[in-house]
C-alpha positions as CSV (number, residue, x, y, z in Angstrom):
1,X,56.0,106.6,15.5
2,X,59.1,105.6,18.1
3,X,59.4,108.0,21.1
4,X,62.7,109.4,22.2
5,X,63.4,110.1,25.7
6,X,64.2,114.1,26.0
7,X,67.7,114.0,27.7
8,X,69.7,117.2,27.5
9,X,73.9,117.3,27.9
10,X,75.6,120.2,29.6
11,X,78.2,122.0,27.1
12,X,81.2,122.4,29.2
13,X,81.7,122.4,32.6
14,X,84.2,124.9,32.8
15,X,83.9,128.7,34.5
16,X,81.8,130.9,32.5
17,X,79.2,128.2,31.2
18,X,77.2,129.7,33.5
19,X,76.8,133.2,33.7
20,X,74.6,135.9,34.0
21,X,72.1,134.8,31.2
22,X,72.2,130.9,32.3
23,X,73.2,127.5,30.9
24,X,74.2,126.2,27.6
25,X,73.1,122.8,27.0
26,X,72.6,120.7,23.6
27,X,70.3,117.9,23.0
28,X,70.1,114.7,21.3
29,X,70.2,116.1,18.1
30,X,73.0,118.8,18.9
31,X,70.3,121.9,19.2
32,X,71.9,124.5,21.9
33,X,69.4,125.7,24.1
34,X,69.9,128.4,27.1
35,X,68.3,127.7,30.2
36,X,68.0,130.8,32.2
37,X,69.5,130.5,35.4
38,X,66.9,131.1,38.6
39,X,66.8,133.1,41.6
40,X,65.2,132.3,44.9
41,X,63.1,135.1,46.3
42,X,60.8,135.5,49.4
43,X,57.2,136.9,48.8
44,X,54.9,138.1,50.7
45,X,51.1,138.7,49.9
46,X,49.2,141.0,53.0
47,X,45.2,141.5,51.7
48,X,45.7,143.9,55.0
49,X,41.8,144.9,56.0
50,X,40.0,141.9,54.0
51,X,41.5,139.5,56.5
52,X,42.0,137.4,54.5
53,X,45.2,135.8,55.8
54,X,48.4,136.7,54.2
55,X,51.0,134.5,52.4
56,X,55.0,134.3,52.3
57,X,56.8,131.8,50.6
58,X,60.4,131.5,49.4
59,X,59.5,130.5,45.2
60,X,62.5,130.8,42.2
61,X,62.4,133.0,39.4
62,X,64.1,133.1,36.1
63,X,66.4,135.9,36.4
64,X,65.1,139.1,35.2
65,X,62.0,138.9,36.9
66,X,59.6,141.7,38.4
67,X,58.0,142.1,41.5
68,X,54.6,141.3,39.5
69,X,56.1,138.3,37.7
70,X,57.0,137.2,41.5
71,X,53.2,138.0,42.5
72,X,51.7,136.6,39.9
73,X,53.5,132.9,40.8
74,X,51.7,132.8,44.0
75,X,48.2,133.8,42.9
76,X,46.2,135.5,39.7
77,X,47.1,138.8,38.9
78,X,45.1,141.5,36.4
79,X,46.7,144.1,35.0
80,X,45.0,147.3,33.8
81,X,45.4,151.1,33.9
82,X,45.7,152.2,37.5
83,X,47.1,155.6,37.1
84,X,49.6,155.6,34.2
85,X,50.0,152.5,32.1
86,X,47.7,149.2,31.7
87,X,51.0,146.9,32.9
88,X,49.8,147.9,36.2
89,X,49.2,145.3,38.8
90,X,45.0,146.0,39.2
91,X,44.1,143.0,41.2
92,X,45.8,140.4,42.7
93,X,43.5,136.7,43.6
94,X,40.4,138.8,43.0
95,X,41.1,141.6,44.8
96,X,40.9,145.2,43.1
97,X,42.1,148.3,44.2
98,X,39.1,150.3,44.7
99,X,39.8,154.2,43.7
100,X,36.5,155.4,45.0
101,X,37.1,153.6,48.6
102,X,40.9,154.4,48.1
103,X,42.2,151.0,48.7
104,X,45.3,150.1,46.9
105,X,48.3,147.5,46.4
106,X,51.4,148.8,47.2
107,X,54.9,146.7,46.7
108,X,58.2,146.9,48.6
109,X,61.6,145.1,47.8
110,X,63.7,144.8,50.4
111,X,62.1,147.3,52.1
112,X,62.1,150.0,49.7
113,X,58.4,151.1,48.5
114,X,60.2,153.8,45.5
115,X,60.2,150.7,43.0
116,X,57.8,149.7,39.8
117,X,56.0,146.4,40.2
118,X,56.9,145.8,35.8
119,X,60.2,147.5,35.8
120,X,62.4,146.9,38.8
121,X,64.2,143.7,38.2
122,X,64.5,141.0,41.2
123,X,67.8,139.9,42.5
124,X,68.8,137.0,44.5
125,X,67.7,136.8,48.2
126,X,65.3,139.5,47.8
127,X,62.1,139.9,50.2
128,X,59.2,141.0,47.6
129,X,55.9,142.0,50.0
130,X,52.2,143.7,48.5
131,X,50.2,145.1,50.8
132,X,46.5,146.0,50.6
133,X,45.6,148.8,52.3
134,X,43.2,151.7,52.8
């Protein structure tokens, strides 16, 4: 069987081929396929009184993202039920919050702690950071 290079054509290049949901673009065969435009974010990882050291790094994300999507690039992440819903960010590279010792992760964006780790949807430039703590 021959083998075809993959090589993909952008569909216009005129204002509003890319938009809010990403970029058109057709292959070989004429098949239109949308790939979703990225974001760059900063995100930070504290394991606070582990000491293990903590991590920041600027990473991209398909628009639409989460604060636990954004997490869960940098290292694994377990969901589970926490308090209200299994989507819940339980552990994050083996570390679990710990009801009984009442250590927890807790995530800001941009400063702002009143967001949900699954709901709150990233936007460009913004500073993602999970703190352990106790």
């Amino acid at each position: 069987m021959r083998s075809w290079p993959l090589v993909f054509v952008v569909v216009g290049l005129s204002a509003g081929c890319l938009g809010s949901r990403g970029l058109t673009v057709k292959d070989p065969s004429g098949r239109t396929f949308l790939v979703k435009e990225r974001i760059p974010v900063t995100v930070r990882v504290d394991f606070g009184p582990l000491g293990k050291p903590p991590l920041e790094e600027s990473i991209l994300l398909t628009r639409g993202s989460t604060p636990k999507d954004a997490v869960s690039v940098l290292y694994p992440v377990k969901s589970g039920m926490v308090c209200c819903d299994t989507r819940e960010v339980a552990e994050i590279d083996g570390v679990p919050i710990d009801a009984a010792k009442n250590r927890w992760w807790m995530v800001k964006v941009n400063g702002n702690g009143n967001v949900s780790p699954f709901h709150t949807k990233l936007q460009a430039g913004d500073r993602v950071e999970w703190v352990y703590f106790d």
